[in-house]
C-alpha positions as CSV (number, residue, x, y, z in Angstrom):
1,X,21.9,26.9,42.6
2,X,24.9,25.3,41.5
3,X,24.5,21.8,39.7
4,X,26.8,18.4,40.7
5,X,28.9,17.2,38.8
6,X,28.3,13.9,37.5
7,X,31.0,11.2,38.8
8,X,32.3,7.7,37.6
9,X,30.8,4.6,39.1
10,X,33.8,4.4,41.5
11,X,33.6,7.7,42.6
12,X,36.2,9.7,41.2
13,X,35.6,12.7,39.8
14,X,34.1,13.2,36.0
15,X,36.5,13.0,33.2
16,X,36.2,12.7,29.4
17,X,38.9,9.6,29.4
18,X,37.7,6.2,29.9
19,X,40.1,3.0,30.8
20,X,41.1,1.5,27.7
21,X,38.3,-0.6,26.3
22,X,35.6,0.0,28.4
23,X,33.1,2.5,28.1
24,X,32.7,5.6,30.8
25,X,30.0,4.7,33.3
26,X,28.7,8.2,34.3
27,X,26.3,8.0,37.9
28,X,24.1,10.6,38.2
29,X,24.3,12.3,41.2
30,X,20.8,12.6,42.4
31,X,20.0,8.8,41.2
32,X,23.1,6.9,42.1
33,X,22.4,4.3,39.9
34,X,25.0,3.7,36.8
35,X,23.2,4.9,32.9
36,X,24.8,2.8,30.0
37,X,22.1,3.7,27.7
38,X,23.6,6.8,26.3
39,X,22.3,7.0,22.6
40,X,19.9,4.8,22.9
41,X,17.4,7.2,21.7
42,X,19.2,7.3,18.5
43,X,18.9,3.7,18.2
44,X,15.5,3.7,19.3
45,X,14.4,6.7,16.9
46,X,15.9,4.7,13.7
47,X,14.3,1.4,14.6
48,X,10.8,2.9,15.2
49,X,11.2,5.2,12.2
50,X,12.1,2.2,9.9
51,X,9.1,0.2,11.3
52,X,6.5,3.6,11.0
53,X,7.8,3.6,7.4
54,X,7.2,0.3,6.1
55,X,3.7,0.9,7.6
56,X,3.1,3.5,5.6
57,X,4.3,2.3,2.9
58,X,2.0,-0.7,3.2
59,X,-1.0,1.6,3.5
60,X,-0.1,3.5,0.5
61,X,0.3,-0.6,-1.5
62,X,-3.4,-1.4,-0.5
63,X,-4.9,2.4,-0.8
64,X,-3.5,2.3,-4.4
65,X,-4.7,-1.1,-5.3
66,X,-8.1,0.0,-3.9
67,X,-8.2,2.6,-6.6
68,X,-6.9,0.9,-9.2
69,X,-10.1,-1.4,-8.3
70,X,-12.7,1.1,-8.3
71,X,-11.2,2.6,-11.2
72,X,-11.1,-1.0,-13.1
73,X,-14.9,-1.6,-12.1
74,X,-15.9,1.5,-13.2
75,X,-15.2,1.5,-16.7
76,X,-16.0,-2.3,-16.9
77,X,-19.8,-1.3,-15.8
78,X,-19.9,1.7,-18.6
79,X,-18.2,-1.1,-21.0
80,X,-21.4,-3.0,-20.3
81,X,-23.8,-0.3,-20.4
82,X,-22.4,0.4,-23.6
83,X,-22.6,-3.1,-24.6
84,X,-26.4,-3.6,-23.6
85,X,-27.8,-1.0,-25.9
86,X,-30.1,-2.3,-28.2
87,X,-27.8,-1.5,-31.3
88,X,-24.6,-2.9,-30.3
89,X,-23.3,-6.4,-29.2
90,X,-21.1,-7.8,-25.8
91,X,-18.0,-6.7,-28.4
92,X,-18.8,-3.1,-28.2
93,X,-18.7,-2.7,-24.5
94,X,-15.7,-5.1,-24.8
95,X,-14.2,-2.3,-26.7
96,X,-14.8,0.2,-24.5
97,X,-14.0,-0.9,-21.6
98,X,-10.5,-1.6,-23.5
99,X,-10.2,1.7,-23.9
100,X,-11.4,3.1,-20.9
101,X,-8.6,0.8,-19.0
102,X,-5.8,1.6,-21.6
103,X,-6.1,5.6,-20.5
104,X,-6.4,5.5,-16.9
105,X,-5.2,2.5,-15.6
106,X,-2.1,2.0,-15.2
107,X,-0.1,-1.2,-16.4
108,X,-3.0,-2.3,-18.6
109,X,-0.5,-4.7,-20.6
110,X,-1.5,-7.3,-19.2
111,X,-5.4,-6.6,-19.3
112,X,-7.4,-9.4,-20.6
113,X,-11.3,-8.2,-21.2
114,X,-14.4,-10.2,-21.9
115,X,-18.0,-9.8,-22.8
116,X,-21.1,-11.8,-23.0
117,X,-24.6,-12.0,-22.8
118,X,-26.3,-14.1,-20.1
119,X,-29.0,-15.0,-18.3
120,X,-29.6,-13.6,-15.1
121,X,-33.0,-14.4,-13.1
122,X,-34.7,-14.8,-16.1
123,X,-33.4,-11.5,-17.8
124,X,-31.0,-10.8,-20.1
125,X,-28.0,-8.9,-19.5
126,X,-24.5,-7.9,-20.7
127,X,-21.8,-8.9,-18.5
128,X,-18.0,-7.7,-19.0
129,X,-14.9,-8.7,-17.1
130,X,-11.6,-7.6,-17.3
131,X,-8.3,-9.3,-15.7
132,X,-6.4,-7.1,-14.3
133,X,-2.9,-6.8,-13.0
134,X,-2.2,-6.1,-9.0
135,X,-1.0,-2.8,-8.9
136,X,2.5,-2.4,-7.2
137,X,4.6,0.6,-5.6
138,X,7.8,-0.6,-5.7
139,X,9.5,-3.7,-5.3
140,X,6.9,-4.9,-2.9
141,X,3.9,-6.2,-3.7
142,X,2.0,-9.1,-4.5
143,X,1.9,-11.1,-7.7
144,X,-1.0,-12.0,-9.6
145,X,-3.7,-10.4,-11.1
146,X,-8.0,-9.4,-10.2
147,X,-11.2,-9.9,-11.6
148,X,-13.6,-7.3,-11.7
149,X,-16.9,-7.6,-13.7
150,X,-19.8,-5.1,-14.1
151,X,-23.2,-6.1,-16.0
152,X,-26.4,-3.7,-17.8
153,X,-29.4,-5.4,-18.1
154,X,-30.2,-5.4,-22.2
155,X,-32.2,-3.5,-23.9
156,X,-33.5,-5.5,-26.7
157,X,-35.4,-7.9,-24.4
């Protein structure tokens, strides 16, 4: 079985040449109707593409910042266990913390940490917070920074 050869809109029989300045309307021959969307799924590919990439890219932002968190919150709580021992002060889990957040986490220049001791329903415990800058892949992100705190209830109660 042979296949037809496509036509122009008028009828006339396929041909590579166009008129000048307008494109070559090719009719199918089984559908009759005129197509005009030739490379369209080129155009459609690098739209959808572009649009599947910023998404990712977006989930990568918040999965980051998400660690950077968890990471942050962990060494503020062992910065507060270590400040709640009996022998040491609110400084020494200061310290640590400080330390913990220099080697892991990432941008930690503009890390501001606290300590103190406080009163929480009726008990004493040491709580440390640290400031922390929002993490950022790339150029995109959002400015500003997070708070994340962790507390040990003191020993020397």
């Amino acid at each position: 079985m042979t296949r037809p050869r496509p036509v122009l809109a008028r009828g006339r029989p396929w041909s590579s040449a166009a008129a000048p300045g307008r494109p070559a309307l090719l009719r199918h021959p089984d559908r009759g109707a005129a197509t005009v969307d030739r490379g369209a799924a080129t155009v459609e590919f690098t739209l959808i593409s572009a649009l599947v990439v910023l998404v990712f890219l977006a989930a990568i932002q918040v999965g980051y910042a998400l660690h950077v968190r968890n990471t942050a919150t962990a060494h503020v709580i062992e910065g507060a266990r270590i400040g709640a021992r009996a022998d040491n002060t609110p400084a020494d889990g200061v310290a640590r913390a400080t330390e913990l957040l220099a080697t892991t986490v990432p941008g930690s220049y503009g890390t501001t940490v606290t300590g103190e001791r406080v009163s929480a329903g009726g008990v004493e415990v040491v709580r440390v917070s640290a400031d922390i800058p929002l993490p950022v892949v790339g150029p995109l992100g959002i400015p500003g920074t997070m708070t994340v705190t962790g507390q040990a209830y003191a020993e020397d109660q």
